[in-house]
C-alpha positions as CSV (number, residue, x, y, z in Angstrom):
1,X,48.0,54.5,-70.3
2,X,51.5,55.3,-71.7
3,X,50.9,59.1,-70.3
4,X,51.1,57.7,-66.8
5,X,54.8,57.7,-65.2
6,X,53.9,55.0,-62.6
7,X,53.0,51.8,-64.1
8,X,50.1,49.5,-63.8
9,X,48.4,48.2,-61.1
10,X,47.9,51.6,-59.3
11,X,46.1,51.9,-55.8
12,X,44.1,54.7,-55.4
13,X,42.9,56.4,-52.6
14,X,40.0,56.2,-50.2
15,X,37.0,58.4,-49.0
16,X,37.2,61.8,-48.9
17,X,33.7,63.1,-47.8
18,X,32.5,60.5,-45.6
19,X,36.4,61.1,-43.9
20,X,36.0,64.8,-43.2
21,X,32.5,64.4,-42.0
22,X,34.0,61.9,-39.3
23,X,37.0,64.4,-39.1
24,X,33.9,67.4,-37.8
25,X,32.7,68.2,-41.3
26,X,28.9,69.7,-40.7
27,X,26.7,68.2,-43.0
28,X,25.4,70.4,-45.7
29,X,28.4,73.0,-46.2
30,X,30.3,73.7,-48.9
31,X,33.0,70.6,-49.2
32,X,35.1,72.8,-51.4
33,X,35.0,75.7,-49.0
34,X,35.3,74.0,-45.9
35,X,38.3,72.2,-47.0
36,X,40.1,75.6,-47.7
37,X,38.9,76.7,-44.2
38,X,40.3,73.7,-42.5
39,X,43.8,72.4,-44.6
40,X,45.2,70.8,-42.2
41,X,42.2,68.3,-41.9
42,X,42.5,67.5,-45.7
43,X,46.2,67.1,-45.3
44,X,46.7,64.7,-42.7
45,X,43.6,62.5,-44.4
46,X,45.5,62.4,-47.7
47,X,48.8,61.9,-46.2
48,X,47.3,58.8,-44.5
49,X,46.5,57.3,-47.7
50,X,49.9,58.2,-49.0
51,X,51.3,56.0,-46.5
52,X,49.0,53.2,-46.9
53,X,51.0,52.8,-50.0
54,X,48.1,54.8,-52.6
55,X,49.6,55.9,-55.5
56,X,47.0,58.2,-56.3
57,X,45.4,61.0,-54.8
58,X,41.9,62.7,-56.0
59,X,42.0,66.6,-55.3
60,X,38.9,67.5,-53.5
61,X,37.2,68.9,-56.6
62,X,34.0,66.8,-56.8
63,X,31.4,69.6,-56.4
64,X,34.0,72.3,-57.5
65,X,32.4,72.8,-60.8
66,X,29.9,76.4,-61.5
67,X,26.3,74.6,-60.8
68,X,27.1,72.8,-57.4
69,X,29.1,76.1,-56.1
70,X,26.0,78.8,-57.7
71,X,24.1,76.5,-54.8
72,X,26.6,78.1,-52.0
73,X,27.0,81.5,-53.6
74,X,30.6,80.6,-54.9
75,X,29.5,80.2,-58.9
76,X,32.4,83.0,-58.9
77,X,35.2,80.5,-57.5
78,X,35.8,77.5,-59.9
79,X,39.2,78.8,-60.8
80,X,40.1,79.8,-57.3
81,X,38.9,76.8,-55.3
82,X,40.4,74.2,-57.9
83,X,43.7,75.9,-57.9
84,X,44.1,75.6,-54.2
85,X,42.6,72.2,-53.4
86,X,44.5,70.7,-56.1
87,X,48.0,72.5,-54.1
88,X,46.7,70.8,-51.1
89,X,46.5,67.5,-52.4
90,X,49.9,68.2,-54.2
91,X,51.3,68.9,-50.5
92,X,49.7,65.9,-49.6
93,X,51.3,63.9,-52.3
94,X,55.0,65.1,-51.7
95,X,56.1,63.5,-54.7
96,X,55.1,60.0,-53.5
97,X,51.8,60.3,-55.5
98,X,50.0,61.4,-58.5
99,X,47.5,63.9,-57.8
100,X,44.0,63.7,-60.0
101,X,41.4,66.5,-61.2
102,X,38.1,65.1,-59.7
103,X,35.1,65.5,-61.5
104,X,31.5,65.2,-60.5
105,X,28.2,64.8,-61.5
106,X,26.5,68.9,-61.8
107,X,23.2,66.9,-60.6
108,X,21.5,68.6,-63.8
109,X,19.8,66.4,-66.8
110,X,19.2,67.5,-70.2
111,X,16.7,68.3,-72.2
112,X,13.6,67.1,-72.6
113,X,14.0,65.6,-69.2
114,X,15.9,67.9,-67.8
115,X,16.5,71.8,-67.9
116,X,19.8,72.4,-69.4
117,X,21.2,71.8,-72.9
118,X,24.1,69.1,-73.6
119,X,26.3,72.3,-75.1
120,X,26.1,74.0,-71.7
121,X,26.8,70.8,-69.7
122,X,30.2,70.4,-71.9
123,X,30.9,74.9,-71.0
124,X,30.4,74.0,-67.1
125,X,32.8,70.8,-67.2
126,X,34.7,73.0,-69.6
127,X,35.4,75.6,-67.1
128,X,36.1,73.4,-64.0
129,X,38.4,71.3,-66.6
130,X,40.5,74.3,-67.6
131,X,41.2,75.1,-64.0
132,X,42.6,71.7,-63.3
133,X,44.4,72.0,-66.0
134,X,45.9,75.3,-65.3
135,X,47.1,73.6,-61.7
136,X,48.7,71.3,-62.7
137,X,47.3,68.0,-62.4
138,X,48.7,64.6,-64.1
139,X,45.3,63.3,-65.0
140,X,41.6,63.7,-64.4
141,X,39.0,61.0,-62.8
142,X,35.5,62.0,-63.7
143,X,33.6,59.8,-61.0
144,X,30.2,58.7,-59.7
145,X,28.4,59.5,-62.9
146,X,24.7,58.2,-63.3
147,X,24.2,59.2,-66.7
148,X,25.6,59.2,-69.9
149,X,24.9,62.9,-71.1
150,X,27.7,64.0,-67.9
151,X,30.4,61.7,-68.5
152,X,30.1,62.5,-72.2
153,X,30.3,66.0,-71.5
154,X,32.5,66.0,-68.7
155,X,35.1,63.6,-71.4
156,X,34.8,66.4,-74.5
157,X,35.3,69.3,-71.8
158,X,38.8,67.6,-70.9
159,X,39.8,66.5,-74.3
160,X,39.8,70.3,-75.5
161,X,41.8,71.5,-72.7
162,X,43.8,68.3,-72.0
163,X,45.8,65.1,-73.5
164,X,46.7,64.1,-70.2
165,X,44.8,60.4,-69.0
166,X,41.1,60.3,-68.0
167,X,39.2,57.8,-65.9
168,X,35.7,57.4,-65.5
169,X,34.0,55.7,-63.1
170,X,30.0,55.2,-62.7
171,X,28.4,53.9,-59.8
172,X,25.5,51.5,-60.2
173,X,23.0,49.1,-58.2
174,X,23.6,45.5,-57.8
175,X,22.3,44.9,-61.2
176,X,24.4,47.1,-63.1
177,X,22.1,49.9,-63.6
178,X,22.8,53.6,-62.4
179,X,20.1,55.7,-60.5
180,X,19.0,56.8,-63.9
181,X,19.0,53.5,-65.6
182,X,21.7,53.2,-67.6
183,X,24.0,49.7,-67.5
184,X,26.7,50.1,-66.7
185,X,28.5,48.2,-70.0
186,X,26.5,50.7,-72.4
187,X,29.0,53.1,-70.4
188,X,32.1,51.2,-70.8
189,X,31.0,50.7,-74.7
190,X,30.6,54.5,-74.6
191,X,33.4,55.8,-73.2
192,X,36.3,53.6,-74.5
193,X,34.7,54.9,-77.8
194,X,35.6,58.2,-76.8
195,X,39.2,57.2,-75.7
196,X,39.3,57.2,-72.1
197,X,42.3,55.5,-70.6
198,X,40.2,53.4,-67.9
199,X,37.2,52.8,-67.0
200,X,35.2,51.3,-63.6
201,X,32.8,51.2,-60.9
202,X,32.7,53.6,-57.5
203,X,30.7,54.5,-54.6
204,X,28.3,51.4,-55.4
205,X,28.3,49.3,-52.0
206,X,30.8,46.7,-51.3
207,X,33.7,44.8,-52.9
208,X,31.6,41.7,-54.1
209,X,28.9,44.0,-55.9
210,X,31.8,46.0,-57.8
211,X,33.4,42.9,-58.8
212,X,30.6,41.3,-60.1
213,X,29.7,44.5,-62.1
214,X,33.2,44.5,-63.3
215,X,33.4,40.8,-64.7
216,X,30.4,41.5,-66.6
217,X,33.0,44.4,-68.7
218,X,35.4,41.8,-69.2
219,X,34.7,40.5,-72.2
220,X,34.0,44.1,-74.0
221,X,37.0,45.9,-72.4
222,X,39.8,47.8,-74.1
223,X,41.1,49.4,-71.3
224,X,42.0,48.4,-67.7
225,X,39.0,48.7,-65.5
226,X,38.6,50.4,-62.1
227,X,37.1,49.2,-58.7
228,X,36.8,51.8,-56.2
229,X,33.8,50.3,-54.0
230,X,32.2,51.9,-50.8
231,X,32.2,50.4,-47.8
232,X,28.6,50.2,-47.7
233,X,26.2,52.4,-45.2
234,X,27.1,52.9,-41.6
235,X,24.8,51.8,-38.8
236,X,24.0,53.9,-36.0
237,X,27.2,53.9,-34.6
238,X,28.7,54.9,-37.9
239,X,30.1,51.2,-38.2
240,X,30.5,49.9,-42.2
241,X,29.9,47.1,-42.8
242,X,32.3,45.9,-45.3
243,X,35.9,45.6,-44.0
244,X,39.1,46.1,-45.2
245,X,39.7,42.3,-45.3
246,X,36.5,42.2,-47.5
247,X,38.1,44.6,-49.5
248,X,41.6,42.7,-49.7
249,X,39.5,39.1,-50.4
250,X,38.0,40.7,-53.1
251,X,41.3,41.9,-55.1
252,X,42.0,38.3,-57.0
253,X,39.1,37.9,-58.7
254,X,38.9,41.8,-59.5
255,X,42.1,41.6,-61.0
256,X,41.4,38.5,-62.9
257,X,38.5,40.6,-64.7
258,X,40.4,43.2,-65.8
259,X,41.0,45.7,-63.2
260,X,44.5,47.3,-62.3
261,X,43.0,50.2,-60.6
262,X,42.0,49.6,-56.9
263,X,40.3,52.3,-54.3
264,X,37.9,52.8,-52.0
265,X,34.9,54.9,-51.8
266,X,32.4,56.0,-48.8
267,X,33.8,54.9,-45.4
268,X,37.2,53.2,-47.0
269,X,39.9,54.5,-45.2
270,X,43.6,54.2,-44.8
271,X,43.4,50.7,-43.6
272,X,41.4,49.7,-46.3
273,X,44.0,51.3,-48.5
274,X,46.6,49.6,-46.9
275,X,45.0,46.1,-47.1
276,X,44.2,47.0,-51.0
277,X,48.1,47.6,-51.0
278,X,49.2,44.3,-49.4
279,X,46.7,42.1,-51.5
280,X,47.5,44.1,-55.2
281,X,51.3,43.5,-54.0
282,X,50.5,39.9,-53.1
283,X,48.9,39.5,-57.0
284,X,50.9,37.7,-59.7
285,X,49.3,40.2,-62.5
286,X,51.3,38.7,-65.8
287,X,49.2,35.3,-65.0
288,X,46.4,37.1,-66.1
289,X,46.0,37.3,-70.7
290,X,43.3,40.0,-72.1
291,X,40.2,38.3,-73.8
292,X,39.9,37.8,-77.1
293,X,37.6,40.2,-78.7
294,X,35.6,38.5,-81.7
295,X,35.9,41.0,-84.7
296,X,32.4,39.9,-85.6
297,X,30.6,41.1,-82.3
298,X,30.4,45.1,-82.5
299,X,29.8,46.8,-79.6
300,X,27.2,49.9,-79.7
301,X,25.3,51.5,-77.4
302,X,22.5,53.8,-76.6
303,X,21.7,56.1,-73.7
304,X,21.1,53.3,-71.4
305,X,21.7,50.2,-73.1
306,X,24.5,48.2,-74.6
307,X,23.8,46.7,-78.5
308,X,26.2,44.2,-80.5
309,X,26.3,44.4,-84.5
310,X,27.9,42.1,-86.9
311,X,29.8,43.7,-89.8
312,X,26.7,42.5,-92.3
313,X,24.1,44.5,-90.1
314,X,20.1,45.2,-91.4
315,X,19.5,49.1,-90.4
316,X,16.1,48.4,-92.1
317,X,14.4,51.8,-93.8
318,X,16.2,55.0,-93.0
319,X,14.5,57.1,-90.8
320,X,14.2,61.1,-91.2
321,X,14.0,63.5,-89.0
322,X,10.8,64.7,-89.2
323,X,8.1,66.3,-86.2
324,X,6.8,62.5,-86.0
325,X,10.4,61.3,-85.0
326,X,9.5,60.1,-81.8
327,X,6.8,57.4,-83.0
328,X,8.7,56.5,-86.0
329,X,12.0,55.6,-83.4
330,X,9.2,53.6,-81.2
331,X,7.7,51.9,-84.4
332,X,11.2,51.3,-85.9
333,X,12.4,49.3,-83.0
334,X,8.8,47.5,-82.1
335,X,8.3,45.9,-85.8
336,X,11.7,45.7,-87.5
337,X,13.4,42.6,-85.7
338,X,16.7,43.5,-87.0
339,X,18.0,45.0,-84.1
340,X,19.3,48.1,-85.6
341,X,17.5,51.3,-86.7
342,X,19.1,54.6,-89.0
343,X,18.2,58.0,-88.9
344,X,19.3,60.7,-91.6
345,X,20.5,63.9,-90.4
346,X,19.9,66.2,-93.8
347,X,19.5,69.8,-92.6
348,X,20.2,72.0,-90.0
349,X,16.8,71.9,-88.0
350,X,17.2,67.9,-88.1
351,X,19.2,68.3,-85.4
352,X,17.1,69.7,-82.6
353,X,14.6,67.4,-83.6
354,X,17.1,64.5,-83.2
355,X,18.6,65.8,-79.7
356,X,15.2,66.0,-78.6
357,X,14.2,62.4,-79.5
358,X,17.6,60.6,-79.3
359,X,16.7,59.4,-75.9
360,X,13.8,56.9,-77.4
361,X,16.7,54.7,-79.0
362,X,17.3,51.9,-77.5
363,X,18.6,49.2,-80.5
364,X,22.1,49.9,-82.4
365,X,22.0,53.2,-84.4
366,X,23.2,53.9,-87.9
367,X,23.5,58.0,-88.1
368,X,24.0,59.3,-91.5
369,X,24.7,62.4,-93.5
370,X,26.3,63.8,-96.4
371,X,27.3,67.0,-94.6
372,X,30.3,66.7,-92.2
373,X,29.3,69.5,-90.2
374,X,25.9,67.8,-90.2
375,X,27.0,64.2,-88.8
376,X,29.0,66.0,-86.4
377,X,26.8,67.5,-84.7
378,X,23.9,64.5,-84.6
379,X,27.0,62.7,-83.0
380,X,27.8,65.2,-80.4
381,X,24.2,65.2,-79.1
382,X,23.5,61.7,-78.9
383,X,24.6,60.1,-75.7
384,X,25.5,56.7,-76.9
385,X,27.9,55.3,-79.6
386,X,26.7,55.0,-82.8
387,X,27.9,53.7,-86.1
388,X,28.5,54.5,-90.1
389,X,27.4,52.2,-92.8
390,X,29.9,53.6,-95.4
391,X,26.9,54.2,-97.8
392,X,27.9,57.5,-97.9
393,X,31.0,59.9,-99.6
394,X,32.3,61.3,-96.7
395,X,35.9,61.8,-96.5
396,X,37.9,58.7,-94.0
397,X,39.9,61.1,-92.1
398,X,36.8,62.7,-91.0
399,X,35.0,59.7,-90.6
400,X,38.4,58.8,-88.7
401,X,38.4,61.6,-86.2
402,X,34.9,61.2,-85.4
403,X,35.8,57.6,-84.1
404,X,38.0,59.4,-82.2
405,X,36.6,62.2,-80.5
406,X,32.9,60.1,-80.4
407,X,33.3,56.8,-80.7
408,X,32.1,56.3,-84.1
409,X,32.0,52.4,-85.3
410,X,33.2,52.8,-88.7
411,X,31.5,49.3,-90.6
């Protein structure tokens, strides 16, 4: 969080889609290109929240990425559209804020669920990142993710364009759980692997569910947490139900687990923002000491669920990749009680098999090779954070820049 000029707690803006749809957006358009249409709209929104006192602004980039503009004949305008709507939110900012790269779910899943390939998830983010990049903003908040495979991608895209901060937010259900079933701490585990500079919870409805998300983090988090809640779904006369005194009453206990980035989401506007600004203000923050983190309790994860090791783990027999991959995963985690499973990646082909099957892992995973290239890659597709045994004779600064860039538990 050094990279940021502003120091910590930040308050972050409010709604940006739900707003312009009660400032005459039609429903359905193009966000992105109905924004350029109407500046002025944009403008005065954001200028509100810069006078409530938010220190951050998001540019309206969320669906600005190729697959969500291909679906309104604009796959040809990422670069264009982010430039500008990242100088309108600069305009809007005046100096008085920092202005974010938003990022946004593509709505696509991977293979073998889905129809695209984790590699061309990373080019897509790739591009949209690149353009934000080249206009100039001071950081980057991939939001609303609801599985692991996007934010994952979405985090290497910026990383090879950018050193500058990223935030990632996921938005979940009252039990922690996004629409595609991952919990929400197998995300923070992930993505503090990777070396994100916050992490949180937005768009998932109202203050008390966010922070009761949020304090389940505490105990596992690295780095300061975000709440940016919605204000819940509007009744018939577009009413919300959560207020921004809800919001305000909700700030203490937030920032006693952890969080020291505050927002709003769906129907949050500027009073919300301002009543987020008042209560952070109101917050003695130093009063507050960072949990202890027990070096014997090692967080992993998989695709959907978070794991704990200890540094004397069983991986049980090592599993290779083979056509029977699948059942040998299911078998692995039904009869070995050990809680942790390890698959060899020995050639080439190995890896397809393993991107195909990763998803089945559930338990802590050991992945192993004795080719760099090899690990590399078995790391890149698997959406969860996996760790190293040291049986092997791979070099440490390798083995050190794969913590890095994946998240790799070095044992």
């Amino acid at each position: 969080m050094d990279e940021i000029p502003l120091r910590l707690p930040l308050v972050l803006d409010g709604a940006t889609g739900s707003a312009l749809l009660r400032r005459g957006m039609p429903a359905g358009v193009c966000t992105e290109q109905w924004v350029l249409q109407h500046p002025q709209t944009l403008l005065e929104l954001q200028r509100s929240y810069v006078d409530a006192g938010a220190n951050v602004l998001l540019a309206p980039t969320f669906g600005a990425n190729a697959v969500r503009l291909k679906a309104h004949g604009r796959a040809d305008a990422v670069a264009d559209d982010n430039r500008r709507l990242v100088d309108l939110t600069r305009q809007a900012a005046g100096g008085k804020a920092l202005v974010a790269g938003d990022l946004a779910p593509t709505g696509k899943r991977i293979l073998p669920f889905g129809s695209i390939s984790f590699e061309r998830l990373v080019e897509i983010y790739t591009q949209q990142a690149a353009a934000l990049e080249e206009a100039g903003v001071d950081l980057y908040v991939i939001e609303t993710m609801t599985t692991m495979a996007e934010a994952r991608a979405a985090v290497l895209a910026v990383r090879s364009v950018s050193r500058k901060p990223v935030w990632v937010t996921f938005t979940c259900d009252d039990e922690g759980r996004t629409p595609h079933g991952t919990d929400v701490l197998a995300a923070l585990i992930v993505m503090q692997g990777m070396g994100v500079s916050a992490f949180g919870i937005n768009c998932s409805e109202g203050p008390a569910v966010v922070a009761r998300q949020l304090e389940r983090l505490t105990p596992y988090a690295s780095v300061p947490l975000i709440a940016k809640p919605s204000a819940g779904l509007p009744d018939a006369q577009g009413v919300y139900p959560y207020t921004a005194a809800d919001f305000a009453a909700a700030v203490p206990a937030m920032a006693k687990a952890g969080v020291r980035l505050f927002g709003g989401c769906c129907g949050a506007g500027a009073e919300v923002i301002a009543a987020l600004r008042r209560a952070v203000d109101g917050v003695d923050f130093s009063a507050f000491t960072p949990p202890e983190h027990d070096p014997d309790v090692i967080p992993c994860a998989s695709e959907t669920e978070a794991r704990f090791i200890t540094p004397d783990v069983d991986v049980g027999e090592t599993i290779e990749c083979t056509p029977d991959l699948l059942e040998d995963i299911l078998e692995a985690e039904e009869d070995c009680p050990q809680g942790a499973l390890k698959i060899a990646i020995l050639e080439e082909d190995d890896l397809a098999l393993f991107a195909e099957n990763q998803y089945a892992v559930k338990d802590a995973l050991c992945l192993w090779s004795d080719v760099p290239e090899l690990l590399e890659g078995a790391l890149r597709v698997y959406q969860g954070r996996a760790f190293w045994d040291g049986t092997g004779e791979l070099e440490p600064d390798f083995l050190d820049a794969m913590r890095k860039k994946y998240g790799l538990v070095l044992l």
